[in-house]
C-alpha positions in Angstrom: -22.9 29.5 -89.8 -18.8 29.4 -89.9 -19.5 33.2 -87.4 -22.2 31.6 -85.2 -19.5 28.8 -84.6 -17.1 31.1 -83.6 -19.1 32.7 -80.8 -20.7 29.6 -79.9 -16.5 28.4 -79.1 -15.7 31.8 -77.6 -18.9 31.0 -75.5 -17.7 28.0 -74.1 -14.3 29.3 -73.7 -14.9 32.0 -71.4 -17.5 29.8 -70.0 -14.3 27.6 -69.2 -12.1 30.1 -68.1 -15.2 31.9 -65.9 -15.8 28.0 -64.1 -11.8 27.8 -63.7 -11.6 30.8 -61.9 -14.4 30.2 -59.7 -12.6 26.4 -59.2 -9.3 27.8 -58.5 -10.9 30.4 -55.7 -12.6 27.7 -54.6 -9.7 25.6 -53.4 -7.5 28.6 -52.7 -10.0 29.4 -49.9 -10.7 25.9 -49.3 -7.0 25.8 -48.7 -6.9 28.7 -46.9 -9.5 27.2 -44.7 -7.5 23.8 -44.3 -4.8 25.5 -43.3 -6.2 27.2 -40.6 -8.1 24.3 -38.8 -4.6 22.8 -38.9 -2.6 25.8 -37.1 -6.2 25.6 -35.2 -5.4 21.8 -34.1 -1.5 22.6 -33.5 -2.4 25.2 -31.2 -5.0 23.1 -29.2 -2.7 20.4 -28.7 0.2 22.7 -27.3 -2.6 24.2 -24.8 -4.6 21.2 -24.1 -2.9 18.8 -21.6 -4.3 15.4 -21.2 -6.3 14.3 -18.6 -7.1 11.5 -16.4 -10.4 12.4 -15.9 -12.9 14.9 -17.8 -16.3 17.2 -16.4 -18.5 18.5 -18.7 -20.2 21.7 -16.7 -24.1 22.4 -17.1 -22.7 25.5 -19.1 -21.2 23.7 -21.5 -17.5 24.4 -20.4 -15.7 21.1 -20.4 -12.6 20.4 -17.3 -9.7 18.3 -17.9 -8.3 17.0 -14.9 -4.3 17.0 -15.3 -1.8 15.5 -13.5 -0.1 18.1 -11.0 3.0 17.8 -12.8 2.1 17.8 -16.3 0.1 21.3 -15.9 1.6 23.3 -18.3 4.1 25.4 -15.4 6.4 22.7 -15.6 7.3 23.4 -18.9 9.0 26.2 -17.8 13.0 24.4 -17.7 13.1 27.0 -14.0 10.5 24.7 -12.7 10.9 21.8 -13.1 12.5 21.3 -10.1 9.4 22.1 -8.2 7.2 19.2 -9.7 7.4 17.2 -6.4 8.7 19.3 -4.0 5.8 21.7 -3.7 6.6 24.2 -0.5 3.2 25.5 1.0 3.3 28.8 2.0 3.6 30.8 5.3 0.2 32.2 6.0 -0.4 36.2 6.4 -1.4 36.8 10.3 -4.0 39.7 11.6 -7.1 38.7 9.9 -9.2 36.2 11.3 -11.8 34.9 8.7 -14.9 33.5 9.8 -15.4 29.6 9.0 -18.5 31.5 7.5 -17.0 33.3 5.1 -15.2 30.6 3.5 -18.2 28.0 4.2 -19.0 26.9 0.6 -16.0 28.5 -1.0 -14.6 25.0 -3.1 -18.3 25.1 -4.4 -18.7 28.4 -6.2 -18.3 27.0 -9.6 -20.7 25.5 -11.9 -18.8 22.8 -12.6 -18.5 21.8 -9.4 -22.1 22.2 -7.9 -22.9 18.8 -9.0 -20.6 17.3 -6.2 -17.8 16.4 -9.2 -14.4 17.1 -8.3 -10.9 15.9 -9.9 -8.8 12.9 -8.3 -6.4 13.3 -5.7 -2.7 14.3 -7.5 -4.6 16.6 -10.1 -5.8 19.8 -11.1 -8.7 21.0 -13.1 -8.1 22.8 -16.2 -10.6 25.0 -18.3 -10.1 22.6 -21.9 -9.7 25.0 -24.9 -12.0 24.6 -28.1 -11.9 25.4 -31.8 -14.4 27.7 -31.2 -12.4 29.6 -28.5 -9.8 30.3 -31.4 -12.1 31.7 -33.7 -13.3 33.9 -31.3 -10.1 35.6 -31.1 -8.7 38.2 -34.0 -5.2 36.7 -33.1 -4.1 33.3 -32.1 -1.2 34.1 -31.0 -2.2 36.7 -28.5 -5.1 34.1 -26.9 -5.1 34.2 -23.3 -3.3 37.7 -23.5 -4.8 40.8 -22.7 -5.5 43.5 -25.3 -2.5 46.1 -24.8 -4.1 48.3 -26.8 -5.1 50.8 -23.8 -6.9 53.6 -25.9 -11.0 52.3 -24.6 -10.4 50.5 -21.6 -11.9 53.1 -18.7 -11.5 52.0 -15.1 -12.4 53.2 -11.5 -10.1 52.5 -9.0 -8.9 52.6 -5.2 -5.6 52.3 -4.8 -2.6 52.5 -2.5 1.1 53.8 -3.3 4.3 54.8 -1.6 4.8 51.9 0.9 6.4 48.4 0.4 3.7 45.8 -0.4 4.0 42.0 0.1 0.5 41.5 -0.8 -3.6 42.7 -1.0 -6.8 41.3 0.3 -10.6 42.1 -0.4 -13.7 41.2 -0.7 -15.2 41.2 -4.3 -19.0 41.9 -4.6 -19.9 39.4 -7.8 -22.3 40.4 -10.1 -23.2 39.8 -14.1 -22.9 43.0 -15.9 -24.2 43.5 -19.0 -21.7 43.9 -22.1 -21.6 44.7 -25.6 -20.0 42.7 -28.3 -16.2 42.6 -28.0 -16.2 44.2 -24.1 -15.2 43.3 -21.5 -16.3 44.2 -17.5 -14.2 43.2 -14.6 -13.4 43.3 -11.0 -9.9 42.5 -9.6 -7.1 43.3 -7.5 -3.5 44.5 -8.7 -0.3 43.7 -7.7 2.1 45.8 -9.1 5.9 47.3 -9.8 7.4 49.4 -12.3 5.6 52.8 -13.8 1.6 51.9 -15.0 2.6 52.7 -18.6 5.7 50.9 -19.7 7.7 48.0 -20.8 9.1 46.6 -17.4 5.4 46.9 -15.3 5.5 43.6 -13.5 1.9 42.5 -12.3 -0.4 39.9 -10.7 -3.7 39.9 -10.2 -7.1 38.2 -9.4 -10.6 38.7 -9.8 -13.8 37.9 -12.1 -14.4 39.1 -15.3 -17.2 38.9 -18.0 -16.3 38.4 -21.8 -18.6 37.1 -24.5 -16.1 37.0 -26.9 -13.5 35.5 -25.7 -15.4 32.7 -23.3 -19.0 32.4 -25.4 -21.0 33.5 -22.7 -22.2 36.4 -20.0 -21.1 34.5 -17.1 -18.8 36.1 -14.5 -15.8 34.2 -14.7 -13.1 33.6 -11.6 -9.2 34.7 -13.6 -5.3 35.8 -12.4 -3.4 37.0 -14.8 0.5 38.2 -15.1 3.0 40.2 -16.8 6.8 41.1 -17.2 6.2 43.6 -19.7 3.4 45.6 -19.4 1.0 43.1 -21.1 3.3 43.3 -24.5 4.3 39.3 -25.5 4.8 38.1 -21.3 2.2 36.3 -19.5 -1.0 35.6 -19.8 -4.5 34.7 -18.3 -4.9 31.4 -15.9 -3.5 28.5 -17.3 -3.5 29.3 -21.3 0.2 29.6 -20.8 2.9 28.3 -18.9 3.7 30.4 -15.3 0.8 30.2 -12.8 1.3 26.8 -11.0 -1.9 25.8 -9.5 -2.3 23.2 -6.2 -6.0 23.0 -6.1 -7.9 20.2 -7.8 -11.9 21.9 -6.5 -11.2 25.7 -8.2 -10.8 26.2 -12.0 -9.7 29.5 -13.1 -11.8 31.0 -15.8 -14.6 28.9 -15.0 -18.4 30.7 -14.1 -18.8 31.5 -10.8 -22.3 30.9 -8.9 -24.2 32.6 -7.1 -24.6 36.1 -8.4 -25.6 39.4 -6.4 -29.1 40.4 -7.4 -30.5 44.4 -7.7 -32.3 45.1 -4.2 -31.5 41.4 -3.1 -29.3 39.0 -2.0 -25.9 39.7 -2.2 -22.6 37.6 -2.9 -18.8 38.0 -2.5 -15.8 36.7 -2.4 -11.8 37.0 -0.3 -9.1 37.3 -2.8 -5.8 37.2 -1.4 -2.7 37.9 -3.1 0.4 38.1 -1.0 4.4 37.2 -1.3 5.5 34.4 0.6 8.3 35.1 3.1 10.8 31.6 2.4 10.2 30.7 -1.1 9.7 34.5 -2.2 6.7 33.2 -4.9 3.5 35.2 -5.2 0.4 33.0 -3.7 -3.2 33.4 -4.6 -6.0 31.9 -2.3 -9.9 32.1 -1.6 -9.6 33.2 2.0 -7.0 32.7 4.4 -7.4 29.1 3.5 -8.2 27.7 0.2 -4.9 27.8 -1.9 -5.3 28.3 -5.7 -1.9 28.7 -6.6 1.5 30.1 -7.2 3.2 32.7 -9.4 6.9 31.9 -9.3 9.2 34.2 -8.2 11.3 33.5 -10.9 8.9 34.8 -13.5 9.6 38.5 -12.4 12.2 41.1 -12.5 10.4 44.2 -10.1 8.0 41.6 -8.3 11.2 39.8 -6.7 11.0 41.5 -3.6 8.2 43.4 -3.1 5.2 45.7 -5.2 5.0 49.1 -4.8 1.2 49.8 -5.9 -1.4 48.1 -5.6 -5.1 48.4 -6.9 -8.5 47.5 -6.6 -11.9 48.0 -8.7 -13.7 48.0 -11.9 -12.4 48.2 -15.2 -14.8 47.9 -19.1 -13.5 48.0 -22.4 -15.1 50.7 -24.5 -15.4 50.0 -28.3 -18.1 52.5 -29.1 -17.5 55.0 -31.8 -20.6 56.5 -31.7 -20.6 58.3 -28.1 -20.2 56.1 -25.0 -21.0 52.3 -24.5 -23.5 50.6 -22.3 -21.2 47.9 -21.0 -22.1 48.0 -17.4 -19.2 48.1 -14.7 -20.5 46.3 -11.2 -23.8 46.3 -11.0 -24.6 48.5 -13.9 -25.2 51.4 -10.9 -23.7 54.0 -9.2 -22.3 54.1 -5.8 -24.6 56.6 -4.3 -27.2 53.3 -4.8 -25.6 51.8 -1.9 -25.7 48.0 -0.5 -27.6 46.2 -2.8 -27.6 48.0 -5.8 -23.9 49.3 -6.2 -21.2 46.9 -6.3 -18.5 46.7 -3.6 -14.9 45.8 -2.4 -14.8 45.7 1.6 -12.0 45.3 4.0 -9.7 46.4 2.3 -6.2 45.2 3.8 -2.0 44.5 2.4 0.5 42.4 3.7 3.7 44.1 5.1 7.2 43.1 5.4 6.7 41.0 8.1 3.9 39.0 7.0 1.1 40.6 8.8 -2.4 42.0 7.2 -2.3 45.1 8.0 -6.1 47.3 7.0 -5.3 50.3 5.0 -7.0 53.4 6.0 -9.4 55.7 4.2 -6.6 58.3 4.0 -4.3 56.2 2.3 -6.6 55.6 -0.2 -6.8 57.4 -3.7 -9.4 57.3 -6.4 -9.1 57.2 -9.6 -12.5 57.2 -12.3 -11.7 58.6 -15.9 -15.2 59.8 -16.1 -17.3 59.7 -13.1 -20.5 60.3 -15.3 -20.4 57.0 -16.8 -18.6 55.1 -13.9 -17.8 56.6 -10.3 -16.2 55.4 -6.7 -17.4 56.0 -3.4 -15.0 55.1 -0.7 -16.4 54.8 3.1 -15.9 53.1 6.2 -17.4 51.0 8.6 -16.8 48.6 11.5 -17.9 45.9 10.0 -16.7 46.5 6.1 -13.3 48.5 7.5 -12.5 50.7 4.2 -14.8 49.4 1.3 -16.0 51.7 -1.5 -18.8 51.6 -3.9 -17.8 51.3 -7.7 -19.5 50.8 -11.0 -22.2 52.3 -12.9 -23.9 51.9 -16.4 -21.9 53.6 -19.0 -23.9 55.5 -21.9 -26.6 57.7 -20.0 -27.8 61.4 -19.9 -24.8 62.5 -18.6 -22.6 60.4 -20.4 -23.8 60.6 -23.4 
């Protein structure tokens, strides 16, 4: 009896210790858990600004309308000078856009379809959620792009040796298909410093599609920056302090509506990106006319004066371990398609010294596709597109195995 009531205690002791381990786990990862929804919080309220006024879009993306001067540019100490003493800029000359090619423009957002816009003396601002910071590996780098470069294929037209004040295109928008963790993406680059290293200064515009980072397939309208070469500087739309945005009917990183269609109707927009002569800041618009934003000069170090590269096309991130990935780039099909089926940039054009558009021609173009198998460039011209090319195609396939 005296043994059996031994074991029985030593039963119940490791009984107890077995349930006090489990407990202590229990509230260490509880803690763990607490912790992070707190760090979760502190970051949402240093992105989040508040607004007067808030839009929930039919794709579940909700806007803040901000105050002009409380976006978060002005917490920048350089700028906040420039709160109420906004100085529009001095219009490129040479190109005269159609009122039909801008007709619908300040509508080509979901969020905005509905007729809802923010009041006059704001801006709208994509809102950042909890679930947008789980998303990301690193909450720190949110808004930042992966400068990890090993993976990331593109196919490019692009333009060097000359003094660049600016780029224009037209962007074909479609809705490629991703994998998990991928990203596919059409933009133009403005650009200084060598491709590759610390002191690469760059801005650019375009849309992108990224499931894991914005929850959904949607093409999305985005500028981005960088001092650095993507390394701690900068960052996409208005996650961080730099781009200073005028317009209260365009959201960056919002969806953008309508689509191109395979064999069917086909949409694009005209980015412009160009340096404005008096206050030396980098603009962004829709058109000649609708102004997004600004990039202050005082951001850069080799934008100051003037780019010396800039780029155009396609570019996927490529995770796949196991031979290629299917992310699509474009349309998901090569340029020999044509209209229709292939994706496009048309009228092709930068800004010089003096202001002026000026259309770059088909020999000053060069190509650039790390393997033309999986996605390829066709550049052409026409009276009608100027210089344009083809891009795209639809990763993994026989011949890209």
């Amino acid at each position: 009896m005296a043994q059996h009531s031994i074991y029985t205690s030593m039963f119940f002791i490791v009984a107890l210790l077995f349930f006090t381990s489990c407990l202590s786990r229990a509230i260490a990862n509880q803690t763990i858990e607490f912790d992070k929804l707190s760090r979760i919080r502190a970051q949402l309220k240093k992105i989040n600004k508040p607004g007067v006024k808030t839009i929930k879009s039919p794709d579940g993306d909700i806007i803040d309308c901000v105050l002009f001067h409380d976006q978060p540019a002005f917490d920048l100490p350089e700028l906040k000078d420039q709160k109420t003493t906004l100085e529009l800029p001095e219009l490129p000359m040479g190109y005269n856009i159609s009122e039909d090619e801008t007709a619908g423009f300040e509508n080509f957002q979901l969020w905005s379809q509905s007729g809802e816009e923010c009041p006059e003396g704001t801006i709208p601002i994509l809102r950042t959620t909890e679930q947008d910071l789980l998303r990301v590996s690193n909450m720190t780098r949110l808004g930042k792009k992966n400068i990890v470069k090993i993976g990331h294929e593109d196919t490019i037209a692009y333009a060097v040796g000359d003094k660049y004040y600016g780029a224009k295109a037209n962007l074909n928008i479609w809705a490629p298909k991703t994998n998990q963790f991928e990203f596919s993406l059409a933009q133009i680059w403005v650009l200084s410093g060598e491709r590759a290293s610390n002191d690469l200064n760059s801005v650019e515009a375009g849309w992108q599609v990224y499931p894991s980072r914005n929850g959904n397939s949607n093409p999305r309208l985005f500028a981005y920056w960088t001092t650095d070469g993507y390394q701690s500087s900068g960052c996409y739309n208005l996650i961080c302090p730099g781009f200073v945005q005028v317009n209260k009917r365009i959201t960056l990183g919002a969806a953008i509506r309508p689509i191109s269609s395979y064999n069917g109707k086909q949409f694009d927009m005209h980015f412009v990106i160009w340096k404005d002569p008096l206050t030396r800041n980098w603009w962004l618009s829709i058109g000649s006319k609708i102004l997004i934003g600004y990039w202050p000069s005082s951001l850069f170090t080799r934008l100051k004066d003037y780019a010396g590269l800039i780029e155009f096309g396609g570019e996927v991130m490529n995770t796949a371990v196991n031979g290629h990935t299917t992310t699509q780039m474009g349309s998901g099909h090569f340029p020999g398609e044509g209209y229709k089926k292939s994706a496009y940039f048309r009228n092709l054009y930068f800004v010089n010294s003096f202001n002026q558009y000026v259309p770059i021609p088909v020999s000053n173009l060069h190509t650039r596709a790390n393997d033309p198998n999986c996605y390829d460039i066709k550049v052409l011209y026409g009276n009608i597109y100027g210089t344009y090319f083809y891009y795209g195609g639809p990763g993994k396939n026989p011949k890209c195995p």
